[in-house]
C-alpha positions in Angstrom: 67.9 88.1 126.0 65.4 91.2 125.6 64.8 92.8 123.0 65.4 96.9 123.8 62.9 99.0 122.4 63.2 101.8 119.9 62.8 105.3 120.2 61.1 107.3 117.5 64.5 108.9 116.7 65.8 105.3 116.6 63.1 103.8 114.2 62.3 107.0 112.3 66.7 106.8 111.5 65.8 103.0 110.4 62.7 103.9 108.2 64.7 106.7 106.4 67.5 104.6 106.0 65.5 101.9 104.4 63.1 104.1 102.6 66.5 105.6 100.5 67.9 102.0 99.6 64.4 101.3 98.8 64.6 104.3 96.6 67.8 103.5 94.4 66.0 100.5 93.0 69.3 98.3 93.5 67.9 95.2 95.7 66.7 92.6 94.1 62.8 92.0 95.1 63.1 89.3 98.1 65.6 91.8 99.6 62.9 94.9 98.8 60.6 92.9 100.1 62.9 92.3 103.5 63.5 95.9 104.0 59.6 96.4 102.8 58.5 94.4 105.7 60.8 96.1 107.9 59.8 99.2 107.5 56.1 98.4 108.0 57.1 97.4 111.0 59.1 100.3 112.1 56.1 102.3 110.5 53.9 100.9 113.3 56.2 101.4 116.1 56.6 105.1 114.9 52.6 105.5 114.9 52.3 103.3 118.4 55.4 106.2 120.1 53.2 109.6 118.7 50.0 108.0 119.7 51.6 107.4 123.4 53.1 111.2 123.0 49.9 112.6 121.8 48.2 110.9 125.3 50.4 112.4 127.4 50.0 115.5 126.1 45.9 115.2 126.6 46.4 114.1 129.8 48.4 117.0 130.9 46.2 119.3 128.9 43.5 117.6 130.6 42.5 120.4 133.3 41.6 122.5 130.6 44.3 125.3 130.8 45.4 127.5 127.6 48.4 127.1 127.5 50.3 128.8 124.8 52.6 128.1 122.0 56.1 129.7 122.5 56.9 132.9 121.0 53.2 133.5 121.3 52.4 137.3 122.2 50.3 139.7 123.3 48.9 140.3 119.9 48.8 136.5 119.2 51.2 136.1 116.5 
């Protein structure tokens, strides 16, 4: 069976999730160590999904256009 990847909204969830039981210092340290490892990984795949985002945005960026930033105006603010 295959193993569905993530999304960023999907990991980043995960990583907050463990990061907070991380944070109330109740697991004993194999079990820290579990959700440690964990969240590496889900760290990673976070970092792999904004690098792919970030190329895609280069790539359609790549014809050297401005384009601006909503709400951006006449006067640049």
């Amino acid at each position: 069976m295959a193993v569905k990847k993530q999304s960023f909204e999907e990991a980043m969830g995960r990583l907050e999730a463990i990061v907070a039981q991380l944070e109330k210092g109740e697991c004993g340290l194999d079990q820290s160590l579990k959700l440690f490892e964990e969240g590496a990984g889900l760290a990673g795949r976070c970092e792999e999904l904004l690098d792919q985002a970030e190329q895609k945005v280069n790539l359609l960026l790549a014809d050297d256009q401005e384009v601006p930033f909503e709400g951006e105006g006449a006067d640049g603010l």
